[in-house]
C-alpha positions in Angstrom: -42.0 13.7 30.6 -43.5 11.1 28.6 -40.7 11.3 26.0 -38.4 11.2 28.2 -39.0 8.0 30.0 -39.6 6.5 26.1 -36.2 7.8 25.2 -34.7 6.0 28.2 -36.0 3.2 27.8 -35.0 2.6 24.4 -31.6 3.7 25.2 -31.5 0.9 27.4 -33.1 -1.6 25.0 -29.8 -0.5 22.9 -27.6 -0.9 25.5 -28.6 -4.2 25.9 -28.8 -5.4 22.5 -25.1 -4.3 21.8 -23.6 -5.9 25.2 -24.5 -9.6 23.3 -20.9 -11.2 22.9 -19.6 -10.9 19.6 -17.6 -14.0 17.7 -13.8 -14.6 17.9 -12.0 -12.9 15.3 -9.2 -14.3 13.0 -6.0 -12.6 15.0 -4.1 -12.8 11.9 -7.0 -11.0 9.4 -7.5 -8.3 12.5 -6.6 -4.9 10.6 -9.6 -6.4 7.8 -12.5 -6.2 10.3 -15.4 -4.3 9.6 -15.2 -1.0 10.9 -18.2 1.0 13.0 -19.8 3.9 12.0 -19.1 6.7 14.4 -22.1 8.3 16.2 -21.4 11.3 14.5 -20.2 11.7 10.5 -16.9 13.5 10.3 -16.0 14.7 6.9 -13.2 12.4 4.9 -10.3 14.2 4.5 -9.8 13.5 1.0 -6.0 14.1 0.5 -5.7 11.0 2.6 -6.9 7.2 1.3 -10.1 5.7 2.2 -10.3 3.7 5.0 -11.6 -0.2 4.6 -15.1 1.6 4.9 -15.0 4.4 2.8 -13.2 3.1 0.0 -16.4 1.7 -2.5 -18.2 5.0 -1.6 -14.6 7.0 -3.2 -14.6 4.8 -6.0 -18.1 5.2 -7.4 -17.5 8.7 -6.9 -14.2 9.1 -8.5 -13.7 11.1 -12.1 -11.0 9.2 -13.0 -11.0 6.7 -15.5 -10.3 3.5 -14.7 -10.2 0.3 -16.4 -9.8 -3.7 -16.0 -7.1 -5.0 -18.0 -5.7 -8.7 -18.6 -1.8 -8.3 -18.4 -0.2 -11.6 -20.6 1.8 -14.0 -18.2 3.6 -16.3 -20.4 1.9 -19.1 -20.4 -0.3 -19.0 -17.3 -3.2 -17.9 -16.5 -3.3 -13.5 -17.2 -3.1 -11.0 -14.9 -6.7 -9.2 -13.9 -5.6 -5.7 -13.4 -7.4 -2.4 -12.1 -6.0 0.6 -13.8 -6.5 3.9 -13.3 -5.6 6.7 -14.7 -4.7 10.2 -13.1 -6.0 13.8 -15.2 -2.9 15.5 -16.2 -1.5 16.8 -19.0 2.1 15.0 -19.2 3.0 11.5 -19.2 3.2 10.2 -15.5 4.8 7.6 -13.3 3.3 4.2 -12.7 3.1 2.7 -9.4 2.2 -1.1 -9.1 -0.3 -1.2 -5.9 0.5 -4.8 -4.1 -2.5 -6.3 -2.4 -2.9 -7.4 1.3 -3.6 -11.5 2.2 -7.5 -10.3 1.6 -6.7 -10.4 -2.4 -7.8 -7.0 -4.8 -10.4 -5.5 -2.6 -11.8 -2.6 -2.7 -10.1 -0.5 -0.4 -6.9 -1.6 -2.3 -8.8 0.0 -5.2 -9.3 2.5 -3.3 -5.7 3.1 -2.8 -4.9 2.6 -6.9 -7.9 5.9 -7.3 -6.1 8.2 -4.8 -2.3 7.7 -6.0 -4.2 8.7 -9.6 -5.4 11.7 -7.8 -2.2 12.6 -6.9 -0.7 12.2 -10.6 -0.1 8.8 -11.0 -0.9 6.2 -13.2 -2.0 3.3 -10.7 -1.9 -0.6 -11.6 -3.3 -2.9 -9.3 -2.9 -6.5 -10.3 -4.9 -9.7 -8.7 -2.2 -12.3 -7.6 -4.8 -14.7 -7.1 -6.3 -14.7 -10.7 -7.0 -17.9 -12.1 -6.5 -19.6 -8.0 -10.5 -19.4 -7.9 -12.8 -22.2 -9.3 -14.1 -21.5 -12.4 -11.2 -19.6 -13.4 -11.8 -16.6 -11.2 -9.5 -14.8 -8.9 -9.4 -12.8 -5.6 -13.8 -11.2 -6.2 -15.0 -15.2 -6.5 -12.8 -16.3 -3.6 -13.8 -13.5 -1.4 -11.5 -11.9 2.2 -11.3 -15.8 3.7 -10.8 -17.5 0.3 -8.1 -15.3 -0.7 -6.0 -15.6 2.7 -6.4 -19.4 2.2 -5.6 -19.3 -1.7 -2.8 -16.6 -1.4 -0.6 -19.1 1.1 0.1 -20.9 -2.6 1.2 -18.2 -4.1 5.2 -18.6 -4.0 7.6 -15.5 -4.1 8.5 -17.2 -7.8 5.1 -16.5 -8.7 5.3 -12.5 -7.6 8.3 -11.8 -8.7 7.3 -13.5 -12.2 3.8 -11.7 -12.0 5.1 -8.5 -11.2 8.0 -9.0 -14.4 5.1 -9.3 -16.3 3.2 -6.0 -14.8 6.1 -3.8 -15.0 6.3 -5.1 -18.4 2.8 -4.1 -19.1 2.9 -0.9 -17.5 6.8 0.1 -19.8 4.1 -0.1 -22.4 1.1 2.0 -21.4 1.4 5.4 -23.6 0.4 7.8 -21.3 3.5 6.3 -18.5 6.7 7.9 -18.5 8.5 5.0 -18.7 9.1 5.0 -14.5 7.8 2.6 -12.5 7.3 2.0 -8.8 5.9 -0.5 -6.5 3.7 -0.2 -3.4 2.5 -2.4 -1.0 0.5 -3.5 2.3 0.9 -6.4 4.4 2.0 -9.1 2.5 2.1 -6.8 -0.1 4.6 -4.6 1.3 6.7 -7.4 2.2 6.1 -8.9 -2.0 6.9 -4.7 -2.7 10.1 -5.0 -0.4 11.5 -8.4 -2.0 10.8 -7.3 -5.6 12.9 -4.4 -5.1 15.8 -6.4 -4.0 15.1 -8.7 -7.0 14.8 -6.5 -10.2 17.6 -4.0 -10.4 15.4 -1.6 -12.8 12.6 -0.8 -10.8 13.0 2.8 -10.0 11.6 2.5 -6.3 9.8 0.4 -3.8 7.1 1.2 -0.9 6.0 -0.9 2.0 3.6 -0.9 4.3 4.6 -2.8 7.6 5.3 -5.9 5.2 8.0 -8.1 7.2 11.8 -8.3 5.0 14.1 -10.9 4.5 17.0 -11.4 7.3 19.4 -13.5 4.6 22.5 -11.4 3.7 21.9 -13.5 0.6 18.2 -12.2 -0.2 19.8 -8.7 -0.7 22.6 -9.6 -3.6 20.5 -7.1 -6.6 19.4 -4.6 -4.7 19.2 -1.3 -6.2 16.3 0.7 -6.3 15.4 3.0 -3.1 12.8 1.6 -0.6 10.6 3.8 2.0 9.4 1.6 4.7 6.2 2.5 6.8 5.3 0.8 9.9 3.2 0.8 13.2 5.1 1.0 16.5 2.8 -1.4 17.8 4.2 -4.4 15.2 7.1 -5.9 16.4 6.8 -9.2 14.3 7.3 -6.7 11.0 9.6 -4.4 12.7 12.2 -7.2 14.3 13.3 -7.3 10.3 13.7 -3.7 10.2 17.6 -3.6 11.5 18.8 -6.5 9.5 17.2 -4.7 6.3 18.8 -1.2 7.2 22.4 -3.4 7.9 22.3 -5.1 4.3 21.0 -2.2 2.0 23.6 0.3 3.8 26.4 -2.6 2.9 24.8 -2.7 -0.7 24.5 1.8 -1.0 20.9 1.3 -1.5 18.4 3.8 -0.2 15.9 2.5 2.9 13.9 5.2 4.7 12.1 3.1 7.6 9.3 5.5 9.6 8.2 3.8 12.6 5.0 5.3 13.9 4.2 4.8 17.5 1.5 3.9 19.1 -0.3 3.0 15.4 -0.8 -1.1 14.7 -0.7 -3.8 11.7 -2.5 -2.2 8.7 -2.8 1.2 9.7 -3.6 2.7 6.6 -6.6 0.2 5.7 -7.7 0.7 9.8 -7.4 4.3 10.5 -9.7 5.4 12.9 -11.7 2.4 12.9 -13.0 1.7 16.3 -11.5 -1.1 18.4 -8.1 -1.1 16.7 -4.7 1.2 17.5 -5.3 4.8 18.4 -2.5 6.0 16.7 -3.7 4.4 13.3 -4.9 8.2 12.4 -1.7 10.0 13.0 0.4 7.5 11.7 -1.9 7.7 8.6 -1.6 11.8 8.4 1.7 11.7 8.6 2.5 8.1 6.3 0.5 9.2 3.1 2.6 12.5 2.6 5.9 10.6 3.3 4.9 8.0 0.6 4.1 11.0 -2.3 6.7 12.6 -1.7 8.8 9.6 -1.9 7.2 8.5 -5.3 7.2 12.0 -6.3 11.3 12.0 -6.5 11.2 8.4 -8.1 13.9 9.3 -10.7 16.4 9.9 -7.3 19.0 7.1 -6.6 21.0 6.3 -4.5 23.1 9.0 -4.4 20.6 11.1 -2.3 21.1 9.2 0.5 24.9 10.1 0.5 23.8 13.9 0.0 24.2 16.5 2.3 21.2 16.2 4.2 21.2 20.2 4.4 22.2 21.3 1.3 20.6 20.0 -2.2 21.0 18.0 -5.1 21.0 18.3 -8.9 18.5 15.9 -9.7 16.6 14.9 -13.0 13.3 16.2 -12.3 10.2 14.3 -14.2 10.4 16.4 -17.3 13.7 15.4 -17.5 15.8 18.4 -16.7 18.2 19.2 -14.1 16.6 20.9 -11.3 17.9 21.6 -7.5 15.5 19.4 -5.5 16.2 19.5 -1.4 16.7 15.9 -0.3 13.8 13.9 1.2 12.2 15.9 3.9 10.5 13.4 5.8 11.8 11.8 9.3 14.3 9.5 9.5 14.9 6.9 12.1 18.3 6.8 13.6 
């Protein structure tokens, strides 16, 4: 009886410590706050990314090997870089990973270690390197300095940093000589306008990052582009239709997914507490989308004028012809 009345009364010492208010969040930085531990640990599914929480734990973990690199820029400053390499016995794809507004954090690492789980080799470069004092980039400026210091960054400055990381990565000797980009946030709307300005990249991801509207901005485009987006992000997805109108006047692949009832930065979210509750789903169903997207990166265009029954003769990644099905995942109308 004794423990009992104890137990209560701590319960309600809790209850009343966590009813204090909390300070106003940033609405713009939302999908970056902390998340809360769950009263009970679940087991990480581990053929999905880390959430914003998990993400150190995965890389200290990982058996991968994975590097920092300093990719030449011309003249500017060069590009810190997290690479990481997948185990496999064959040369592999490279996907450029695009950071959010918060800069190269972890859980963007985090991303970079599972796409080299899943066979490829992942480059994550730090847009903001050399914006910090003292030389230092997006780890010295920290989440608040880097949303500040990245508003300076101009889309000259990605497209010429991303020439130069696609340049790097034609080079690695384990790549295959494909490249991709991918990207969240402001990252997936960088991802998005690099595709439509470098004819030669072989495809493009983004993650609810907002597109251009000028019939103008789309003049290059060429390589495919899956978009992923929350249902519950109408700023991003207002530029969805004007995207779909001008890449279907140009022949250029664009796979939007909209996933309801999931919000801004899903995939960095998931079931963080507080945020969308159909950040989780949209998540499950998201990451296999995106692999199997990458995983045909040598496909054109010319898939999206295939039968969407039948099958194509495609050059598979040793380079043979093989008979692939066409992309499997959902389409919006």
């Amino acid at each position: 009886m004794h423990r009992f009345v104890l137990t209560v009364s701590a319960l309600l010492v809790t209850a009343a410590a966590t009813a204090q208010t909390s300070p106003a969040m940033d609405p713009h930085a939302n999908h970056a706050m902390k998340q809360q531990a769950a009263p009970a640990a679940t087991p990480r599914n581990d053929t999905l990314p880390p959430d914003a929480d998990a993400a150190a734990g995965q890389l200290s973990a990982s058996p991968r090997h994975a590097e920092w690199v300093e990719v030449k820029n011309g003249e500017g400053t060069p590009i810190k870089s997290f690479v990481v390499y997948p185990e496999r016995k064959d040369k592999a794809p490279v996907v450029i990973v695009i950071h959010e507004i918060f800069g190269l954090s972890d859980w963007v690492r985090g991303i970079a270690d599972q796409l080299a789980k899943e066979g490829f080799i992942a480059v994550a470069p730090d847009f903001l390197s050399g914006k910090a004092p003292n030389g230092g980039g997006s780890q010295e400026l920290g989440s608040q300095g880097s949303t500040q210091a990245i508003r300076n960054v101009t889309p000259e400055d990605t497209i010429r940093i991303l020439d130069a990381v696609r340049s790097y990565a034609l080079t690695i000797p384990s790549a295959n000589g494909k490249v991709a980009t991918m990207g969240f946030c402001w990252g997936g709307g960088t991802s998005f306008t690099y595709a439509l300005n470098q004819p030669a990249l072989n495809a493009a991801v983004s993650y609810y990052g907002p597109m251009p509207t000028e019939p103008a901005a789309y003049g290059k485009a060429k390589a495919p582009i899956l978009g992923l987006y929350g249902g519950n992000d109408n700023r991003v997805n207002a530029t969805i239709d004007p995207a779909k109108t001008e890449l279907a006047r140009k022949k250029v692949t664009y796979e939007p997914h909209i996933f309801e009832g999931a919000g801004h930065g899903f995939l960095r979210q998931q079931a963080a507490s507080g945020h969308a509750p159909g950040n989780p789903k949209a998540t499950q169903e998201a990451w296999p989308l995106t692999l199997e997207f990458l995983r045909n990166i040598r496909r054109r265009a010319a898939s999206a004028r295939g039968s969407e029954r039948g099958t194509l003769t495609l050059l598979c990644e040793n380079g043979t012809k093989c008979e692939c099905p066409p992309f499997s995942g959902r389409r919006e109308p």
